[in-house]
N, C-alpha and C positions, 0 to 999 in steps of 0.2 A: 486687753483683748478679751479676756475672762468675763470683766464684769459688762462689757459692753456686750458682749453675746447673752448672755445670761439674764440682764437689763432686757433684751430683745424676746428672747423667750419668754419672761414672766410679764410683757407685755403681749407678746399672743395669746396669752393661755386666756382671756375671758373670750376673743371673737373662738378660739378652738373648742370651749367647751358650750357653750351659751349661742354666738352669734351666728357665724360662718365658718363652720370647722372645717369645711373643704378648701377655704381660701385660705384661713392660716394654719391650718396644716401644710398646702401647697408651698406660702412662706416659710414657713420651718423648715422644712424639706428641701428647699433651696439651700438654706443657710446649717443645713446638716454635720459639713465635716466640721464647721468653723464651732459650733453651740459643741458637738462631741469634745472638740479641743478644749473648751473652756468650760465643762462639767469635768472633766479628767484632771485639769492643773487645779480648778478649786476645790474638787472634792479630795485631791491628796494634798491640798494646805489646810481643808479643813473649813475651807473660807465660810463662815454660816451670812456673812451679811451678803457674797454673792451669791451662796446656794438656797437660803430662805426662800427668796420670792421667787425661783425657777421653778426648786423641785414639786408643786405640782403640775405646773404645762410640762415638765417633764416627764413624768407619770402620764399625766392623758395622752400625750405626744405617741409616745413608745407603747402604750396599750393601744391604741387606735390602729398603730400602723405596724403593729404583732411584734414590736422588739422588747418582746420580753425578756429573755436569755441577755442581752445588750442592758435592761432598766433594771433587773435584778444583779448583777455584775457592776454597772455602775454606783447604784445605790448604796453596797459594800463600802466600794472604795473611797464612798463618800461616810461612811457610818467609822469605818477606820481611820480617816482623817481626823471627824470633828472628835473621833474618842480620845487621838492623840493632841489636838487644842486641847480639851478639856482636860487630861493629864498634866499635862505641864501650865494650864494659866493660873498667875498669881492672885488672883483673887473669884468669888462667885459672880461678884459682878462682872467682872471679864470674860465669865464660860457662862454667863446663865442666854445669852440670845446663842448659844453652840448647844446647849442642853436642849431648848427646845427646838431647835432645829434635830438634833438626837432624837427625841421623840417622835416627832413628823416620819423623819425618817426611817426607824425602826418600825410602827406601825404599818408606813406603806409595803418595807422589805417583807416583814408579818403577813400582809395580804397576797402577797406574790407566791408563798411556798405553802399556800392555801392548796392551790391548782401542782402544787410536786406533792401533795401527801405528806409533806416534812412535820402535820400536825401537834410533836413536842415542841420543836425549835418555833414555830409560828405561836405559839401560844406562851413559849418564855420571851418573846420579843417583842408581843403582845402587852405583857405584862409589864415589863419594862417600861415600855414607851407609855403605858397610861399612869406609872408611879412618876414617871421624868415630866409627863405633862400637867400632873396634879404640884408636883413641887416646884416645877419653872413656870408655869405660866402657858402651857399649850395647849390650847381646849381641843385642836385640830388631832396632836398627836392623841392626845387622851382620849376624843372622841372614836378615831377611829383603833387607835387598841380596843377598846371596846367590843367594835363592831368584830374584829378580825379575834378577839377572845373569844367572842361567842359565838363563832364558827367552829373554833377547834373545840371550847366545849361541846357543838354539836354533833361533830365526828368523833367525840369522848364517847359519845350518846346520855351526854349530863343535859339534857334538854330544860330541867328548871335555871342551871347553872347561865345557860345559853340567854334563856330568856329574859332572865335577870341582867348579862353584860349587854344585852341590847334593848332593855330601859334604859338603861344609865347612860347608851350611847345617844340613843332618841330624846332624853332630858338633855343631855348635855347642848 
């Protein structure tokens, strides 16, 4: 049920973000409590190969349609899952698609408490996800730590600091 909802989601997310975002949103929205159901059983297993390809039509799902309080809440329970994979798996090859799924996901939680002023915690989560995506393999999470770095430096008012993490996001 999980991965077939999920599967379903991170196949809306190009018409939602690019195509026809009023029709697959419309579709989303349909299929709401079922994708809620199976972002909540995979994100407390941790699951990175069903959460990978969701969590962005996730993200733009839930910003589009104001469930921020619901995409930050979820994202958690999803950042405490993969952290508890990664704790217990027996080797890096086994945590390294959960690592960068780690990353992904921290950077986005990072940009969401952008908008609460949480400015230290968004800027250690920041930083996190862009050292998880430098060492796994996640150009997405490391890119956008980046971006969401250089924001909190610029409510730091480190405005060289700022300008500097958002080359490196624009390079990336």
């Amino acid at each position: 049920h999980s991965r077939f909802y999920l599967t379903y989601l991170a196949e809306q997310t190009l018409p939602l973000v690019q195509h026809e975002p009023q029709s697959a949103g419309a579709e989303i929205q349909g299929e709401l409590d079922n994708i809620r159901q199976a972002w909540a059983w995979a994100a407390s297993q941790g699951d990175s190969a069903a959460l990978e390809p969701a969590v962005y039509g996730w993200w733009q799902f839930c910003s589009w349609r104001g469930l921020i309080g619901e995409l930050r809440q979820s994202l958690a329970v999803a950042i405490e899952g993969v952290r508890m994979v990664v704790a217990t798996a027996n080797s890096l090859e086994y945590s390294q698609p959960a690592l960068r799924l780690l990353s992904k996901l921290l950077a986005i939680h990072a940009n969401l408490l952008f908008a609460q002023g949480v400015d230290e915690e968004m800027a250690v989560q920041a930083e996190e996800a862009i050292a998880l995506g430098q060492r796994h393999g996640s150009r997405e999470g490391e890119c956008l730590g980046y971006f969401v770095l250089g924001r909190a430096y610029q409510e730091f008012e480190k405005t060289a600091d700022a300008m500097a993490a958002w080359q490196k996001a624009i390079m990336l």
